[in-house]
C-alpha positions in Angstrom: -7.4 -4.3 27.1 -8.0 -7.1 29.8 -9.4 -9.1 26.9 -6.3 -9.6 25.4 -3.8 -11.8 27.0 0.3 -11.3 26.9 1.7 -13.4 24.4 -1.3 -13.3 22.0 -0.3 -13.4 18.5 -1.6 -10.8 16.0 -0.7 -10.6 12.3 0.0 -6.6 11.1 -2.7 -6.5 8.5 0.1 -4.1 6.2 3.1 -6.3 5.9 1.4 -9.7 7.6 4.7 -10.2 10.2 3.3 -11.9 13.4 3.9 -9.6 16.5 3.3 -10.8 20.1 1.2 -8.9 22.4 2.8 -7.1 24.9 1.0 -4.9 28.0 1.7 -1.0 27.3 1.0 2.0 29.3 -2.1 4.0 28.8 -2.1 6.5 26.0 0.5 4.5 24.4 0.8 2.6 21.2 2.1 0.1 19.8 3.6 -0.1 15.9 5.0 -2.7 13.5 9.1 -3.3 13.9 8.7 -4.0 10.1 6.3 -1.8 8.2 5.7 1.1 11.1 1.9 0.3 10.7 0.0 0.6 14.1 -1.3 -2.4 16.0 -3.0 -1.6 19.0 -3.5 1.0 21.6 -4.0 1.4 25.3 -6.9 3.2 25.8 -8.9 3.7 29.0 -12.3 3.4 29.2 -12.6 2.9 25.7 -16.8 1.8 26.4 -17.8 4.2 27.8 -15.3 7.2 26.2 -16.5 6.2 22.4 -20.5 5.6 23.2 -20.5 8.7 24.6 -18.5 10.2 21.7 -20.9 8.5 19.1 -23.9 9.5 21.0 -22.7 13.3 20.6 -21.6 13.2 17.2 -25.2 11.3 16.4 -26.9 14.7 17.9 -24.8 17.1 16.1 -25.4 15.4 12.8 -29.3 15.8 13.2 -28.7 19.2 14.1 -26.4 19.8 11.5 -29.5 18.6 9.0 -32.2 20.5 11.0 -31.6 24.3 10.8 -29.9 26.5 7.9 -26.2 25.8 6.9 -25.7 28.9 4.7 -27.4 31.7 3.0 -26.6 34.1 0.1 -28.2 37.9 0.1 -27.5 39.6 -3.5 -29.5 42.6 -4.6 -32.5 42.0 -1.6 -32.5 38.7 -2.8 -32.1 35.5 -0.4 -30.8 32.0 -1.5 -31.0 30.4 2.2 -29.8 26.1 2.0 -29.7 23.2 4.5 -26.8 20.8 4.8 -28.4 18.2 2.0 -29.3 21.4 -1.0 -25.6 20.4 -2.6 -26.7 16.8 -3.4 -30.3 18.1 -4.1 -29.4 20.5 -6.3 -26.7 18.1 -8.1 -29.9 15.9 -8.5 -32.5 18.8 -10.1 -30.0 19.6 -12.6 -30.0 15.9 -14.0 -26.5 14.9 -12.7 -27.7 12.5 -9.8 -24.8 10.5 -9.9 -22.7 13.6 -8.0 -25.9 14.1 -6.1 -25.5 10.6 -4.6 -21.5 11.0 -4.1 -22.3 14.4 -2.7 -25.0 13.0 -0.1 -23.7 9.7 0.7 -20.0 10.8 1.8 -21.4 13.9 3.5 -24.4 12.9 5.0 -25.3 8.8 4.6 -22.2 7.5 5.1 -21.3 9.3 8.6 -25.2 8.6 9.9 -24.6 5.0 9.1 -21.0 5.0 10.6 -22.6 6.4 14.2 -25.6 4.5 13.9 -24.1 1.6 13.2 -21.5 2.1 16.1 -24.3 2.9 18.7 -25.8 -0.2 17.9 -22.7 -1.6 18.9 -21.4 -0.2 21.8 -25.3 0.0 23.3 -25.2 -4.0 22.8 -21.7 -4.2 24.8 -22.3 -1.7 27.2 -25.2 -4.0 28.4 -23.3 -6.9 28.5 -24.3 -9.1 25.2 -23.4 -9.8 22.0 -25.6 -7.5 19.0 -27.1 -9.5 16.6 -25.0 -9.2 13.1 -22.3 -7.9 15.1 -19.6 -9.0 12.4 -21.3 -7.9 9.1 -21.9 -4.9 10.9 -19.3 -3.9 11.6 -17.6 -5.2 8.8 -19.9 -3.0 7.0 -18.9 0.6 9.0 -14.9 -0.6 8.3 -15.6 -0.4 4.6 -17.7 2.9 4.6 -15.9 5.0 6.8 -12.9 6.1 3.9 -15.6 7.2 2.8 -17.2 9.4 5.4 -15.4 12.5 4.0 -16.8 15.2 6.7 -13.3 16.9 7.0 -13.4 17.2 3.2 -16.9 18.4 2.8 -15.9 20.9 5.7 -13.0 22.2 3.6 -15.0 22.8 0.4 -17.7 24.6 2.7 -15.1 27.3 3.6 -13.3 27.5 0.0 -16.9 28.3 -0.6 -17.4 30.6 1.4 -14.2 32.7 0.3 -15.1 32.2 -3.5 -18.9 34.0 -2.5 -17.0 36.6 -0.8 -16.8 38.6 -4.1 -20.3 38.0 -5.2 -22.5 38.3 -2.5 -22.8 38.2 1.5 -22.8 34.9 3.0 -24.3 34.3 6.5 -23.4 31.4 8.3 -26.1 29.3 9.7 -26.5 27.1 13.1 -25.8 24.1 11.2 -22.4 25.4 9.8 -21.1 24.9 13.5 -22.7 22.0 14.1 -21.1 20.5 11.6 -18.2 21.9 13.0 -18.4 20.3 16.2 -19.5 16.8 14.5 -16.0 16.9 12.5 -13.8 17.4 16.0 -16.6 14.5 18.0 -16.5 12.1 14.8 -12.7 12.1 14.8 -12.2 12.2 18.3 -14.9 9.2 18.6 -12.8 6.9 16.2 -10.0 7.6 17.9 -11.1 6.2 21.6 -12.5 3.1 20.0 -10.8 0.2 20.8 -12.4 -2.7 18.5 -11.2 -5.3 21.3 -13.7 -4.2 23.6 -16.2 -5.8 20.7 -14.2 -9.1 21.3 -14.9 -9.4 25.1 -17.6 -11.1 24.7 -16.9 -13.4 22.0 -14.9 -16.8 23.1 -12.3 -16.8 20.0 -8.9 -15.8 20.4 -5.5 -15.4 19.0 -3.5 -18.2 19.4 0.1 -17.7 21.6 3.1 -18.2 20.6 3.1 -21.9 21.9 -0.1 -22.9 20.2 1.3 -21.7 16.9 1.6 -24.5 14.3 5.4 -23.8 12.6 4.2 -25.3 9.2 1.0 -24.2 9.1 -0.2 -20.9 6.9 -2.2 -18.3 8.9 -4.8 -15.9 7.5 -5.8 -12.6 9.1 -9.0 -11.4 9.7 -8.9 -7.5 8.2 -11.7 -6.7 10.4 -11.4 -8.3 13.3 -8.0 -9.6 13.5 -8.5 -13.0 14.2 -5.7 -15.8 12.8 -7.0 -18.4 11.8 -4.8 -21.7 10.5 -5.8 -22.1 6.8 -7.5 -25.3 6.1 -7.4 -25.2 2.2 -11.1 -24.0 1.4 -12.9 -21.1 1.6 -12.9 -19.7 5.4 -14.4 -16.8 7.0 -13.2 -15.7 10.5 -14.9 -17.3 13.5 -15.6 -13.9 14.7 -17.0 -11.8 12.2 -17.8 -14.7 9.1 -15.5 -12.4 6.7 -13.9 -14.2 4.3 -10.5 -15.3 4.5 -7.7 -14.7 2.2 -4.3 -15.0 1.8 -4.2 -12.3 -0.2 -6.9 -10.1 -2.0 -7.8 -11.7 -4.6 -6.4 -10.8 -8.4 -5.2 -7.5 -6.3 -2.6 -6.4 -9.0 -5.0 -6.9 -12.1 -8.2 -5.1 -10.6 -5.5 -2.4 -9.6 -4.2 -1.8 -12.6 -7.4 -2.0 -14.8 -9.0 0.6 -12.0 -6.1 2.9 -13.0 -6.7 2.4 -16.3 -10.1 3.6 -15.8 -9.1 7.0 -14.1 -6.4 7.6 -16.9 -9.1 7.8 -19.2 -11.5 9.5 -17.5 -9.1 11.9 -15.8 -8.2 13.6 -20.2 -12.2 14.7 -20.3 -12.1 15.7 -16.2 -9.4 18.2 -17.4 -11.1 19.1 -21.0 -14.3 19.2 -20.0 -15.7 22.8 -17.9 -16.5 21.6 -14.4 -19.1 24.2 -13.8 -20.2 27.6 -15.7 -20.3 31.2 -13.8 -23.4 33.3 -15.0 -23.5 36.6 -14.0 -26.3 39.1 -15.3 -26.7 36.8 -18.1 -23.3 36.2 -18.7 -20.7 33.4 -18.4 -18.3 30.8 -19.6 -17.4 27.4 -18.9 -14.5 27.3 -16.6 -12.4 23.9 -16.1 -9.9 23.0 -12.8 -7.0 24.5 -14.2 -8.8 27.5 -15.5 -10.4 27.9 -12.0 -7.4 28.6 -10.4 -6.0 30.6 -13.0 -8.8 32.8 -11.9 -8.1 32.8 -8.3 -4.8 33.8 -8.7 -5.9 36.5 -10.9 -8.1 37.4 -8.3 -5.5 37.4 -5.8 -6.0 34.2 -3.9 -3.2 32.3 -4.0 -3.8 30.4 -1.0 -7.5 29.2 -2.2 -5.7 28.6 -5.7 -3.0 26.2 -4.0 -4.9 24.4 -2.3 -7.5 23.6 -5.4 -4.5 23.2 -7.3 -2.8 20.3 -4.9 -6.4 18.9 -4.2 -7.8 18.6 -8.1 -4.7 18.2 -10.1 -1.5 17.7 -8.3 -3.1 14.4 -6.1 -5.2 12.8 -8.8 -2.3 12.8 -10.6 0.6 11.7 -8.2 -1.8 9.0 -6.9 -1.9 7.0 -10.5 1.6 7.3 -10.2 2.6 6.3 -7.3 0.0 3.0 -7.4 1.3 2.3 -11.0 5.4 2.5 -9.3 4.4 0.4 -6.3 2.9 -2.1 -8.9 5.4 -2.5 -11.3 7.7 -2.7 -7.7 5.7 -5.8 -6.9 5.7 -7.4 -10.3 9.6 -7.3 -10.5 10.2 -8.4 -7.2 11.8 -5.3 -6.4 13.8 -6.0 -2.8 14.2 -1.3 -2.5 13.2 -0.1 0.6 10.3 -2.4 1.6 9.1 0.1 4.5 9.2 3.0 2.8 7.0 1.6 -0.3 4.6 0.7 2.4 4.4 4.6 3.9 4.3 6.1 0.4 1.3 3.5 -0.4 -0.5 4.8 3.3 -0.2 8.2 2.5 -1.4 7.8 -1.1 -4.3 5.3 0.4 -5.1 8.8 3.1 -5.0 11.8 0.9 -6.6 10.1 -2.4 -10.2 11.5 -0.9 -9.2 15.2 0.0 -9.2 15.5 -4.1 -13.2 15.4 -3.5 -13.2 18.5 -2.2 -13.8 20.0 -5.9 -17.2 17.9 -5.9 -18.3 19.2 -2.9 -17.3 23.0 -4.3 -19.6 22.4 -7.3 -22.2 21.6 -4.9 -22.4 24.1 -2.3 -21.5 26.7 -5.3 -24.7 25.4 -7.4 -27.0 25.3 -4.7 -26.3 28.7 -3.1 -25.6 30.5 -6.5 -29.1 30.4 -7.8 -30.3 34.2 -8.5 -31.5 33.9 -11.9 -30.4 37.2 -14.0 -28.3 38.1 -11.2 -25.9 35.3 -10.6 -26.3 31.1 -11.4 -23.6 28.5 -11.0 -24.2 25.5 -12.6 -22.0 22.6 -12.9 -20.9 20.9 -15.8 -20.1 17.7 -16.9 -16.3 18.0 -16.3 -17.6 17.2 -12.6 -19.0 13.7 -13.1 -15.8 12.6 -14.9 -13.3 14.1 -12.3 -15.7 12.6 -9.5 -15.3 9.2 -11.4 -11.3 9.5 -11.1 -11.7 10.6 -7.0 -13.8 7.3 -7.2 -11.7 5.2 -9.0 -8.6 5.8 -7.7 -9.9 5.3 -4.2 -10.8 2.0 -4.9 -7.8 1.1 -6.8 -6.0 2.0 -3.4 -8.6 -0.2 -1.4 -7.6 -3.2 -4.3 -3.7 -2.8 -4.1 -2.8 -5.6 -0.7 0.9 -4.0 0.8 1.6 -7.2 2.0 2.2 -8.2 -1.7 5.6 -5.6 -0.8 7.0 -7.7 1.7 6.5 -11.5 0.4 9.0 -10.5 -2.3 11.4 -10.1 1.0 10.1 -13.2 2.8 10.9 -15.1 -0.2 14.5 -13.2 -0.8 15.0 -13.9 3.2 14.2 -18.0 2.5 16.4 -18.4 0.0 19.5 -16.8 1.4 
């Protein structure tokens, strides 16, 4: 962190309170007195740690998408799929839109992410500044919510428990490639330290000195970079994103986002998500009837977690974003901090409700056996993918700092 010097200035990008830097040991971190949001971290070697990490994760994803990821035997018959059949067979049975989802946060998303990083770190490592370094990596900030390997991973082994009863599954190479990518891709985030992207760069924070008392400052969400405001459109010396005080309109795209889910999440429910065919016959089973029939078929466990995942989170998430909302829209002064936590949790587990998607997938694509046994998904899917979606970018709309200016403006006029 050599880039940085003590008494630079940063602005938390959750609650916007100004924070000076201050040196801290290695493998420590540093958090928000106000909002407990993190701010930085010490981490050694963070080059060279991450670019190898990337480079890694970069050749187990190509693996991953290079040999078999599972098979089904049934009755001497063999259903054998690679990594990309769930979005492929989404696609063949005209529902490309959950093809795409399926494909993109499974597969494009993460190759983007690591490609886009090596690019990065490569440049740096050799001592110059990457062309499009900013809208670069402005562009991996805003996919990399949605680079859901960990989910995709968890509907791959609810998968393999629900198959358990109707055929033998074999596990592939790529399974535990894929494995390996979701430990290396998380621990490769983790090393990164975006400061070593500013080394090279000659803007700065200002310190505590420099900083104008009656000026406003606006905070660069991907590189962190204050910047005074001048009263026009900006975008951060760094990077060229644009500046704003606050997102723009957040409360009314928020709430018309939620809107949207409410009424697509009714024909999510209604509506079967996929149909079970077995020697020619089968009905049309929805989320709550799904786990109905796992815990009818004894797995509770697997029936929890679907449960939690598909029902329990879509739901508490429009109701939490709709309370921390209505919070900012009466000034409500309650527990400041604690709004902000509830809104990061909501903003982090709003994706894991994707792992029904990725079930429908995998199911679809291995359970292809003709007379024997067919899964084939329904149209419940594409709504209930269209609330996952929704709600995720209502969460990306809400701004957190709109939590605290009601207390700024309390504090003023007291």
């Amino acid at each position: 962190m050599s880039d940085v010097s003590a008494g630079e200035l940063s602005a938390c990008h959750e609650c916007d309170h100004l924070h000076r830097y201050i040196p801290i040991p290695v493998g420590a971190k540093a958090s928000c007195d106000f909002c407990g949001s993190l701010l930085y971290r010490h981490i050694p070697d963070s080059l060279n740690r991450s670019l190898a990490l990337y480079f890694t994760a970069l050749i187990l994803l190509l693996l991953a998408n290079s040999f078999p990821f599972l098979s089904l035997t049934l009755g001497g018959r063999v259903v054998e799929n690679v990594l990309m059949s769930g979005g492929w067979a989404m696609y063949e049975m005209g529902m490309g839109d959950l093809g795409l989802i399926i494909f993109f946060t499974s597969i494009g998303f993460p190759f983007i992410a690591i490609v886009g990083m090596l690019y990065l770190l490569v440049s740096v490592r050799l001592g110059y500044v990457p062309a499009g370094m900013g809208p670069i990596y402005r562009v991996i900030n805003m996919i990399t919510p949605w680079s859901l390997v960990s989910v995709f991973m968890l509907g791959v082994l609810i998968a393999i428990v629900k198959l358990q009863d109707i055929a033998n599954v074999i596990i592939g190479t790529s399974f535990f490639a894929l494995c390996a990518l979701l430990i290396i891709f998380a621990a490769a985030r983790t090393n990164f330290d975006p400061k070593v992207l500013w080394s090279l760069t000659p803007h700065s924070n200002p310190n505590e000195s420099d900083l104008n008392p009656d000026a406003i400052y606006l905070n660069c969400h991907t590189y962190g970079v204050l910047s005074e405001e001048q009263g026009h459109q900006q975008h951060c010396p760094r990077c060229a994103t644009p500046l704003h005080h606050r997102k723009h309109n957040s409360i009314e795209a928020t709430w018309a986002l939620l809107m949207a889910a409410v009424v697509l999440i009714i024909p999510a429910n209604l509506y079967p998500v996929m149909t079970v065919i077995r020697f020619g016959q089968g009905e049309p089973s929805t989320i709550l009837s799904g786990v109905v029939h796992l815990i009818h078929s004894g797995m509770w466990g697997l029936a929890m977690i679907v449960f939690v995942a598909s029902i329990v989170v879509p739901v508490m998430k429009l109701i939490v974003l709709s309370y921390l909302l209505l919070s900012v829209q009466r000034k409500s002064l309650w527990r400041p901090k604690d709004r902000t936590m509830l809104y990061r949790i909501t903003e982090v587990v709003g994706a894991w409700s994707m792992v029904d998607i990725f079930l429908v997938g995998l199911l679809s694509a291995l359970v292809s056996l003709d007379a024997l046994s067919t899964i084939r998904p329904g149209i419940g899917a594409s709504f209930f993918a269209g609330v996952v979606v929704v709600t995720m970018f209502a969460a990306h709309h809400f701004d957190p700092r709109l939590i605290w200016d009601n207390v700024r403006e309390n504090d003023q006029t007291l």
